[in-house]
N, C-alpha and C positions, 0 to 999 in steps of 0.2 A: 504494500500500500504506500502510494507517498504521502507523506505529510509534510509535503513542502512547502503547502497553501495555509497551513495552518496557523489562528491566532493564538495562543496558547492561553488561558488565563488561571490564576490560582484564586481557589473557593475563598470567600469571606472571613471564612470559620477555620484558615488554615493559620497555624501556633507562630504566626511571626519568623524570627528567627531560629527557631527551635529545628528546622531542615525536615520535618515529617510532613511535607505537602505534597501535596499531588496539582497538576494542571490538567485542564481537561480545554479539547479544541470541538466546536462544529465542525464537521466536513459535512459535506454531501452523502449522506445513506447511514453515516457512522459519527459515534462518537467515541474523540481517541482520547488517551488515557498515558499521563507520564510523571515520572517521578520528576521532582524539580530539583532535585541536586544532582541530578543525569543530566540534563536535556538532551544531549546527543543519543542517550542509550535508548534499550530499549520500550517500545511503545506498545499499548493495548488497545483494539478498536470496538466497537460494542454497537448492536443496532440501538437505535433508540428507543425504544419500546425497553428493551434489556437492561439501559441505561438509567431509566424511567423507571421501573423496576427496582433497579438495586438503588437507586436514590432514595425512591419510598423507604426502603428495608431501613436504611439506615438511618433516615428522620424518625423511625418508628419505635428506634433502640433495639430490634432485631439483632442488631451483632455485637449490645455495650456486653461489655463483663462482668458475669455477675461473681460478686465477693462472699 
């Protein structure tokens, strides 16, 4: 896939300079997916429905830890 076109941007919610962020781009059909203290490495691309999905999940507390 290229991601040459890509805007990249980092979630609101992501820890400053703590380096645990992720960015996520629109493309066309796909949403990609990268670590931000990579940028060159590697990328994950996800349809949106899938992306949409795991977004829910995770507003929902689906994956916090429980103590």
């Amino acid at each position: 896939m290229d991601f040459s076109a890509a805007v990249w941007r980092k979630s609101t919610h992501s820890g400053g300079d703590t380096g645990q962020c992720v960015e996520i781009a629109g493309l066309p059909r796909v949403v990609a997916v990268r670590d931000s203290k990579d940028p060159d490495g590697p990328k994950l691309s996800f349809s949106p429905a899938t992306w949409q999905a795991f977004s829910a999940d995770v507003k929902s507390g689906t994956f916090d830890l429980q103590h």
